[in-house]
matplotlib code that plots the C-alpha trace (Angstrom):
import matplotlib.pyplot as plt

x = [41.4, 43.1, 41.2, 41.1, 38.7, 38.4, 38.5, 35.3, 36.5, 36.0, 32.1, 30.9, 28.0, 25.5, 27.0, 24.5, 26.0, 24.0, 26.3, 29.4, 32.4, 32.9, 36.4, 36.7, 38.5, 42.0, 43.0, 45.8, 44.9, 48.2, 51.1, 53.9, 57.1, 60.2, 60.9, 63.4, 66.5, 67.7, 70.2, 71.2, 74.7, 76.5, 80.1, 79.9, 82.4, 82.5, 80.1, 77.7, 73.7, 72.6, 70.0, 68.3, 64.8, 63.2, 60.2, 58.2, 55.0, 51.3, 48.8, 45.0, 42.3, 38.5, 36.7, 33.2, 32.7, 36.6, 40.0, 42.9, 46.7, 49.4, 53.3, 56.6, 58.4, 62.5, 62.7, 61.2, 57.5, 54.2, 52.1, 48.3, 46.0, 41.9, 41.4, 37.8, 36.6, 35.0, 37.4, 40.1, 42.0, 44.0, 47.1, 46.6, 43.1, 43.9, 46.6, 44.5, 42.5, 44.8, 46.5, 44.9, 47.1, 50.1, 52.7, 52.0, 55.1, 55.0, 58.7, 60.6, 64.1, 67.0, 69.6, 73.2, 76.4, 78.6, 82.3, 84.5, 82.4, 79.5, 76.8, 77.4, 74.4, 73.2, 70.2, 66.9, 64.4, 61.7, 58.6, 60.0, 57.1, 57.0, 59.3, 60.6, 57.2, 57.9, 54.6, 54.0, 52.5, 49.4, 49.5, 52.3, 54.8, 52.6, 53.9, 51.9, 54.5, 52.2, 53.1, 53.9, 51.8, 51.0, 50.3, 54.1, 54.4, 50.5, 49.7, 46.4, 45.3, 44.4, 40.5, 41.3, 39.4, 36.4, 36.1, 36.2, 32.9, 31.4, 31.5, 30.4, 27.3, 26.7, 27.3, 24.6, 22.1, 22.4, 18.8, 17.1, 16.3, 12.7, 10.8, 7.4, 5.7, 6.6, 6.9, 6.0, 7.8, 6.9, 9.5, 10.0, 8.2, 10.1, 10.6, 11.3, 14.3, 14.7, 16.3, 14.1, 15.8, 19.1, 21.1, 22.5, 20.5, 22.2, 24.6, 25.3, 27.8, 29.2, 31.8, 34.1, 36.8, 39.6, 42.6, 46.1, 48.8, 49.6, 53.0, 55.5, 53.0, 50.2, 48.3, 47.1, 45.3, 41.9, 40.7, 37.3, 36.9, 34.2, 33.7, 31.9, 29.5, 28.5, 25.9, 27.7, 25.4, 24.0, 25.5, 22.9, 23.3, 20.4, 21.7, 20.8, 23.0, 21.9, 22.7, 22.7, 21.0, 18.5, 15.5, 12.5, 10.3, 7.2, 4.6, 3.0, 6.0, 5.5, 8.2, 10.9, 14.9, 17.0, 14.2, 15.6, 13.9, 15.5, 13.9, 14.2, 14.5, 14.3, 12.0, 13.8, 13.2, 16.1, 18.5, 19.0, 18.3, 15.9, 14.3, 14.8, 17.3, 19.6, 19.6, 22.2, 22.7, 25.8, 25.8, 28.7, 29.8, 32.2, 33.7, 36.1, 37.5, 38.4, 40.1, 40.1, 42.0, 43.4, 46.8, 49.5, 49.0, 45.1, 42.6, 43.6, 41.6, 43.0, 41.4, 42.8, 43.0, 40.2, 42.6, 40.0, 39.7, 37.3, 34.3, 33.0, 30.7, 28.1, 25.7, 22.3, 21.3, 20.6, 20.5, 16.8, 15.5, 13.3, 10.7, 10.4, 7.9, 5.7, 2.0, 1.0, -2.2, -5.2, -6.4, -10.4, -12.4, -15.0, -18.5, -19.1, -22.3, -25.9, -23.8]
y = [-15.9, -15.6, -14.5, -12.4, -9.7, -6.2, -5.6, -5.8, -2.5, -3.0, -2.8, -4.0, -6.2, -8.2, -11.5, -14.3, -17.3, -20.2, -19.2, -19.4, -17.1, -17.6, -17.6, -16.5, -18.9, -18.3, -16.0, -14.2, -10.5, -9.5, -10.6, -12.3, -10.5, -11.2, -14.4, -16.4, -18.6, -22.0, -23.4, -27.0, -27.5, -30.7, -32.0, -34.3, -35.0, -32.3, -32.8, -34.4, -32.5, -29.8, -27.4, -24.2, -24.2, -20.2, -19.8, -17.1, -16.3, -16.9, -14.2, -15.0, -12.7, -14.0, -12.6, -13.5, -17.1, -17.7, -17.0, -14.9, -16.6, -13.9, -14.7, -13.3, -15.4, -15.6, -14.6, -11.2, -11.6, -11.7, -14.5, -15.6, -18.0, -17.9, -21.0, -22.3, -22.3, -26.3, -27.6, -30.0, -30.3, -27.6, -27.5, -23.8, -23.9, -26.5, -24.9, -21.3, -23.2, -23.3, -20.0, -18.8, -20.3, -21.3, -19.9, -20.7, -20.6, -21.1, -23.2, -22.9, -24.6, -23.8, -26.5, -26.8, -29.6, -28.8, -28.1, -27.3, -28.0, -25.5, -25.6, -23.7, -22.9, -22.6, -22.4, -20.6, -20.4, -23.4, -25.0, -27.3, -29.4, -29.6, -32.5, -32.2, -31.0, -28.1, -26.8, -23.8, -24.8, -22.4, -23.9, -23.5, -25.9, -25.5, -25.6, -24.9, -24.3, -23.6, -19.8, -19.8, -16.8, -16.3, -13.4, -11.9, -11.0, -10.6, -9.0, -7.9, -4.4, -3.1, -3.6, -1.0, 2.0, -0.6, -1.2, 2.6, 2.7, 0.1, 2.0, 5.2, 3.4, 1.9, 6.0, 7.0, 4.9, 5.5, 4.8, 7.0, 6.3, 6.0, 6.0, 4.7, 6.3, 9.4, 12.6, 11.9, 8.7, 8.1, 6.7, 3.8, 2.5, 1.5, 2.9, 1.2, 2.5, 1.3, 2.3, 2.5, 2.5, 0.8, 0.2, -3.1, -4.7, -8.4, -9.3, -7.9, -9.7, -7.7, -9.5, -7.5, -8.6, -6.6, -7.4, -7.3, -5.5, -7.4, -9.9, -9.3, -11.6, -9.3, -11.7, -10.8, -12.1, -11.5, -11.3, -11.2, -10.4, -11.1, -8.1, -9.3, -6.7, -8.3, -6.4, -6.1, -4.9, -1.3, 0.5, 2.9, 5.8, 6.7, 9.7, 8.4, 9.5, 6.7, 3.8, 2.7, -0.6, -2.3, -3.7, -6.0, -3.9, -4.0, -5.9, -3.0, -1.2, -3.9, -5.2, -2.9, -4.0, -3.5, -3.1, -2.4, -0.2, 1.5, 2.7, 6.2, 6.9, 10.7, 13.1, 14.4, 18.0, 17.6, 15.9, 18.9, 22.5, 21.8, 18.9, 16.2, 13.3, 13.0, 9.1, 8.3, 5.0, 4.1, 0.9, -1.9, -3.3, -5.8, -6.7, -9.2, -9.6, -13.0, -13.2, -15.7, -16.3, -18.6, -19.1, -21.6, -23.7, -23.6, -22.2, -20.1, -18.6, -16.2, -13.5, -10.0, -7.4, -4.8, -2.1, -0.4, 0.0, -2.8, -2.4, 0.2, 2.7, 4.2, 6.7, 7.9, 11.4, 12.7, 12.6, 11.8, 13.9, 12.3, 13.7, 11.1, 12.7, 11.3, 10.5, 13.3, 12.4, 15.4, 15.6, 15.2, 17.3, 15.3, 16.7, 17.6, 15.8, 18.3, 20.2]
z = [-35.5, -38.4, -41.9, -45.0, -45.4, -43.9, -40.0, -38.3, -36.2, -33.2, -32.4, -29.8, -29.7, -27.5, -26.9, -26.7, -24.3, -26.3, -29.4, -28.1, -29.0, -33.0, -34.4, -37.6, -41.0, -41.6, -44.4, -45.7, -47.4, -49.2, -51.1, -49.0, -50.3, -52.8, -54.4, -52.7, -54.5, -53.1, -54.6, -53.6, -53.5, -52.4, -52.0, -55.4, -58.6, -61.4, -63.9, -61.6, -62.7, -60.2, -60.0, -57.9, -57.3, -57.6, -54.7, -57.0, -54.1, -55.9, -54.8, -55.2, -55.8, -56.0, -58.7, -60.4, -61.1, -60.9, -59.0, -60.5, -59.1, -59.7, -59.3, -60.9, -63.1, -62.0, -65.9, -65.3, -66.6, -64.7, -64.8, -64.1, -64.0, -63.8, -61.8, -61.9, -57.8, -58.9, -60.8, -58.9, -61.6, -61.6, -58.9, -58.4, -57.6, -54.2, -53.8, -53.6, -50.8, -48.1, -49.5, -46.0, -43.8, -45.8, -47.9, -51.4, -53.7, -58.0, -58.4, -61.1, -61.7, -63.5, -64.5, -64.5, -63.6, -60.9, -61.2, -58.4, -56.1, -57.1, -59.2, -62.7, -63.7, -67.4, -69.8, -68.6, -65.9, -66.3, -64.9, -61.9, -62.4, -67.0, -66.9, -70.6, -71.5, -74.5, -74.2, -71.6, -69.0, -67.2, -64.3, -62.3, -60.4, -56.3, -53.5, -49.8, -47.1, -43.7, -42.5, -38.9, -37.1, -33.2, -30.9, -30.8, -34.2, -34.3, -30.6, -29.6, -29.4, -26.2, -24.7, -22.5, -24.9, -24.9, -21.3, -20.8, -23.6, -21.2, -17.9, -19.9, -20.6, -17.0, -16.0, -18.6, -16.8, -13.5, -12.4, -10.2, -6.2, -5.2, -2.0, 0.1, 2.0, 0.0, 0.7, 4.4, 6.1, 10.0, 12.6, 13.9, 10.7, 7.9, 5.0, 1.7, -0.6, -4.3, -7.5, -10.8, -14.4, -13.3, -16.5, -15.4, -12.7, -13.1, -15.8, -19.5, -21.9, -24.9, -27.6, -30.0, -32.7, -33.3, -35.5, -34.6, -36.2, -39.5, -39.7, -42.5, -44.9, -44.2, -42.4, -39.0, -36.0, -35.4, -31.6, -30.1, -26.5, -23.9, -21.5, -18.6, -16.6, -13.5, -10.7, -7.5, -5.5, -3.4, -0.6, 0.8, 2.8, 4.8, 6.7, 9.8, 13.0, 15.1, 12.0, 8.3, 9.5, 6.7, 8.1, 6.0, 3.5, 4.4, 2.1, 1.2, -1.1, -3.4, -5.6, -6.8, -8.1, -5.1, -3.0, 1.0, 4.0, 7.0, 10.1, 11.2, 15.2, 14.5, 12.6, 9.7, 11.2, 13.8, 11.6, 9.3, 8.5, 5.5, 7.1, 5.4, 5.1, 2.5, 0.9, -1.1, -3.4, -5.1, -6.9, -7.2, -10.4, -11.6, -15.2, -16.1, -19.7, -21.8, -24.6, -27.7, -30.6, -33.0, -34.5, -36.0, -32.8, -32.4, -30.4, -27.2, -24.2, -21.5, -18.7, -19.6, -17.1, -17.4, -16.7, -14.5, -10.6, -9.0, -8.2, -10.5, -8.9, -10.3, -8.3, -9.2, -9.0, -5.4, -2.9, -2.6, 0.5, 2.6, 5.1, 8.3, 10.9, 13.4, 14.5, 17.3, 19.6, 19.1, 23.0, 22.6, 24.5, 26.6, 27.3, 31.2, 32.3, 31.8, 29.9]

ax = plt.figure().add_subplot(projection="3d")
ax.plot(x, y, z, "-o")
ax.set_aspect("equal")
plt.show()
């Protein structure tokens, strides 16, 4: 997107998928460059009338209740205009209107006849548009050429700074594993694993605009990009010797994000010296990036590589330990009869 104003700098911010992405009006924020001279010459008798046509570039500049147009004159002085932003009746002020995608020129002619073949020039610089008229004219002689702009001499910055902002965030909140029945877990029963506090337990969608380099007019391209964060998923480590298999949770651990069990074969007292088993979670993510812009030839839509390894793993602190025991029978003494 192509538009005047400052840079919105590259903050990223929650993108709402009912809104759609937003491109931004065209613009232009500078002064084009140098005037340019075209003179029209033409294989015709001496004597015949010729002329060149001077390009002098109009600059605009809103101001309070009007709009300043600035060109040089080919005759060396600066000239203005305050153009009223309601008035139509000036050729500056619709010209000023699509000053944001076009090229907007203040011509002036200078007369002459042609002799040998080129065009001898004479007199002074003029109004191309007074006709005769003696009377200076304020508003200048308009012409709109459309400026031609598009993603090679406008290219996008790289997301690759932003995605990296992303995953810092999705490493700040890591979650943290929880278990039932805790401390004490029994074999052969199963015990539910879950993690509480997970930063992004489905899917979080953040836009950002950033503006290309500028082109030799000072305009630029303005690009947003969709950074897709997508929940991939758990792998747990139980620390089981005899599997990692997940069985059903039982009813009783209630509803928990990521919510899985695993039954233990073994008391945690002969798996390890401190008697516990050592559960690990490290969580799967995904993130794909669009981008959108819009230049001389429209709107445009393209996937960008992330620039990151896929999946994205992430890993709570840990490892949870776990204490898995089991129920032992107390023999009951039985009373000997008259005794």
């Amino acid at each position: 997107m192509v538009y005047a104003g400052a840079a919105p700098g590259g903050t990223l911010v929650q993108y709402d998928a009912r809104a759609g992405i937003q491109c931004g009006r065209p613009g232009n924020t500078a002064p084009y460059g140098a005037g340019t001279p075209r003179t029209t010459t033409n294989p015709v008798p001496d004597g015949t009338p010729c002329q060149t046509v001077y390009y002098a570039p109009v600059t605009f500049q809103d101001l309070p209740g009007t709009i300043r147009a600035r060109w040089q004159s080919p005759a060396g002085p600066a000239a203005s205009a305050a153009i009223d932003p309601n008035s139509n009746g000036a050729v500056v002020s619709a010209a000023g209107v699509t000053a944001a995608t076009n090229d907007v020129s203040a011509l002036y002619k200078q007369l002459g006849t042609y002799q040998g073949g080129q065009c001898q020039l004479s007199g002074g610089w003029e109004d191309f548009c007074q006709l005769g008229d003696p009377l200076p004219n304020p508003d200048p002689c308009i012409l709109a050429e459309p400026h031609r702009i598009v993603p090679a001499t406008s290219p996008p910055p790289s997301v690759q700074p932003y995605v990296q902002e992303v995953l810092r965030d999705l490493r700040a909140q890591p979650g943290a594993v929880r278990s039932l029945p805790s401390p004490y877990g029994l074999v052969n029963l199963p015990t539910c694993f879950w993690i509480d506090g997970i930063g992004v337990p489905g899917e979080r969608d953040l836009t950002m605009v950033l503006p290309g380099p500028p082109d030799p007019s000072n305009r630029r391209i303005y690009y947003t990009y969709l950074i897709r964060v997508f929940f991939a998923g758990v792998r747990w480590d139980f620390d089981d010797p005899y599997g990692n298999d997940q069985v059903l949770p039982h009813p009783a651990c209630g509803q928990h994000p990521q919510l899985t069990a695993h039954s233990y074969q073994m008391i945690s007292e002969k798996r390890s010296a401190d008697g516990f088993y050592h559960v690990t979670a490290t969580e799967e993510y995904q993130v794909t990036v669009d981008l959108y812009w819009a230049d001389t030839y429209g709107a445009h839509h393209q996937p960008v590589d992330p620039g990151v390894p896929l999946p994205i793993e992430v890993t709570p602190p840990g490892p949870l330990d776990q204490y898995v025991g089991q129920v032992e029978a107390i023999p009951v003494s039985q009373a000997s009869p008259g005794g």
